[in-house]
C-alpha positions in Angstrom: -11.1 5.9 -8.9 -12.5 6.0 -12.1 -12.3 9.3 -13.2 -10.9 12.9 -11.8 -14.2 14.4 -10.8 -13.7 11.3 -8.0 -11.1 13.7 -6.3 -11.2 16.4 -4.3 -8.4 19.1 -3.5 -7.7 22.3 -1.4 -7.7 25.8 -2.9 -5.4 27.9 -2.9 -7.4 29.9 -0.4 -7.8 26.7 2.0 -11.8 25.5 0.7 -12.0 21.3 0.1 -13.1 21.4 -3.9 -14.3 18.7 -5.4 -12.9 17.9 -9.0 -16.4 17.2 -9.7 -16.8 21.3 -10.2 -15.3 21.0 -13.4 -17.5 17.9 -15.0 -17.8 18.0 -18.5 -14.9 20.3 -19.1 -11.3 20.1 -20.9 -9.0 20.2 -18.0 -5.4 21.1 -17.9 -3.6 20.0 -14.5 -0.1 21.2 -14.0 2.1 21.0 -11.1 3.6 24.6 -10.7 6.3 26.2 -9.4 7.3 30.3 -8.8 11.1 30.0 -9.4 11.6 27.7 -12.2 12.8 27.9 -15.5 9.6 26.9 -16.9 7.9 29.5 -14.5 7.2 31.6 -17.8 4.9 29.1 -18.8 2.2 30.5 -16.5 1.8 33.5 -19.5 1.1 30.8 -21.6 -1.3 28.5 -19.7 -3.4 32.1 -18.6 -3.6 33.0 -22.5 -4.7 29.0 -23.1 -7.1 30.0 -19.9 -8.2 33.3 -21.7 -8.5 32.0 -25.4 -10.5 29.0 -24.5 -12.4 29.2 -21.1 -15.3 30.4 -22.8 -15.5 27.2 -24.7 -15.5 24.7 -21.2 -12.0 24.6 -21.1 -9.8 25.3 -17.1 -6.3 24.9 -16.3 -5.9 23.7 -12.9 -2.7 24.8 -11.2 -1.1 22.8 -8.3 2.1 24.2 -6.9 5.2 21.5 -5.7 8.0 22.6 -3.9 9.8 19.0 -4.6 12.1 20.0 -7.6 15.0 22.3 -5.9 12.7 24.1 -3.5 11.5 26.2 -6.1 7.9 26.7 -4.6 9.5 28.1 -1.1 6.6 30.2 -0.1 3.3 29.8 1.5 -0.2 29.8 0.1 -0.3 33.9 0.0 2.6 34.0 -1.5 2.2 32.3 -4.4 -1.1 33.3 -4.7 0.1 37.0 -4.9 3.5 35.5 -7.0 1.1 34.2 -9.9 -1.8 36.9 -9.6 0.6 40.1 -9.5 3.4 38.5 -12.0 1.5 36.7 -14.5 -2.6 37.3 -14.0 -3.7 34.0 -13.3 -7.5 33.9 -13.2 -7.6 29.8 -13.6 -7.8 27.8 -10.5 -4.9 27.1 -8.2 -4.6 24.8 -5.2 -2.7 24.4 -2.3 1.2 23.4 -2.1 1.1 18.9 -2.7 3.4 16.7 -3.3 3.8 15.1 -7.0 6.3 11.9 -6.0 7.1 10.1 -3.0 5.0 8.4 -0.2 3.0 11.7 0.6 2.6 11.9 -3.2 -1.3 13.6 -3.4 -4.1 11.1 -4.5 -5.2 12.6 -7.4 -1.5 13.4 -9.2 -0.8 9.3 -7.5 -4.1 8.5 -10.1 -2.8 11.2 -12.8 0.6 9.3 -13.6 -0.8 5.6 -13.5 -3.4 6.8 -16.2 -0.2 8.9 -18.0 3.1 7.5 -17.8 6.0 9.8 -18.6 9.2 8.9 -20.7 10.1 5.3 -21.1 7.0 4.5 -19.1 7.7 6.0 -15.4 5.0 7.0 -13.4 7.5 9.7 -11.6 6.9 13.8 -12.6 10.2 14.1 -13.6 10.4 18.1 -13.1 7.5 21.1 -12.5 5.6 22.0 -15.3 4.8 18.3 -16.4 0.9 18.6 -18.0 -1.9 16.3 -18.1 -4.6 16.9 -20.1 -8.1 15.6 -19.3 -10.9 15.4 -21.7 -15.0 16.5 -20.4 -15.3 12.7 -19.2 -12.7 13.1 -16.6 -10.4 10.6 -17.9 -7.0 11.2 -19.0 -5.6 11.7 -23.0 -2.2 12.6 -22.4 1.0 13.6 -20.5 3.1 16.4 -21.2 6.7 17.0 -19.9 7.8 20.1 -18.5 9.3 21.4 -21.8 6.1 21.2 -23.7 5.1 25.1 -23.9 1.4 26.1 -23.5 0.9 26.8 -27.1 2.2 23.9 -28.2 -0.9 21.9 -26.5 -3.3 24.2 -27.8 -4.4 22.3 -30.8 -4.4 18.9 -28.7 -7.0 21.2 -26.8 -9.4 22.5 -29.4 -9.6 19.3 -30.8 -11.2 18.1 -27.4 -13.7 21.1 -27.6 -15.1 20.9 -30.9 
């Protein structure tokens, strides 16, 4: 695959998307989860989501239950979790797997283009970011303890 808009992925709702939706934008895909530490950080990828949208930027939220089953619900849960709790507005898909041999396509493609600490291709915990610049290809991994604002200059300097 050469780039992310070759993927596609199920909404949070259940609809087949294609990646290809958000061509030519600065993307933000993080793996998510509703009873982490790092859950907080979903105040801080909506106010990246609020600040610069407007500007062609989207975070794209995929929920793992793989890190001490703390993504336990369904689809409607979370969805209500992360609307009610926190306001998301940006995009969020179904429940996938980050690791492993049912390890989604398109986070399989995200760590060979962005390899964590010391070089491992594994997501070492929710939260980890990748950030993807309006050609679809990868800049840059982010671990779990990178907050949201911290990113936002890596960001703006992919919109100007």
């Amino acid at each position: 695959m050469g780039s992310i808009y070759d993927f596609h992925a199920r909404d949070i709702a259940g609809h087949d998307r294609s990646l290809a939706e958000w061509r030519e934008q600065v993307l933000l895909v993080v793996n998510v989860a509703s009873q982490c530490g790092f859950t907080p950080q979903y105040e801080g990828l909506q106010s990246l989501q609020d600040d610069l949208g407007a500007q062609g930027f989207s975070v794209l939220g995929f929920p793992c239950d793989q890190f001490g089953h703390q993504e336990p619900g369904d689809e409607a849960a979370i969805e209500a979790f992360c609307s009610t709790r926190f306001g998301v507005s940006f995009p969020m898909f179904s429940k996938i797997a980050v690791n492993g041999h049912r390890a989604d396509p398109l986070f399989r493609w995200l760590k060979g283009q962005a390899r964590g600490v010391l070089g491992s291709r594994a997501i070492k915990w929710n939260f980890t970011k990748f950030l993807v610049d309006r050609e679809g290809q990868v800049l840059r991994r982010y671990a779990p303890t990178a907050k949201p604002a911290q990113l936002r200059a890596d960001i703006e300097a992919l919109l100007a």
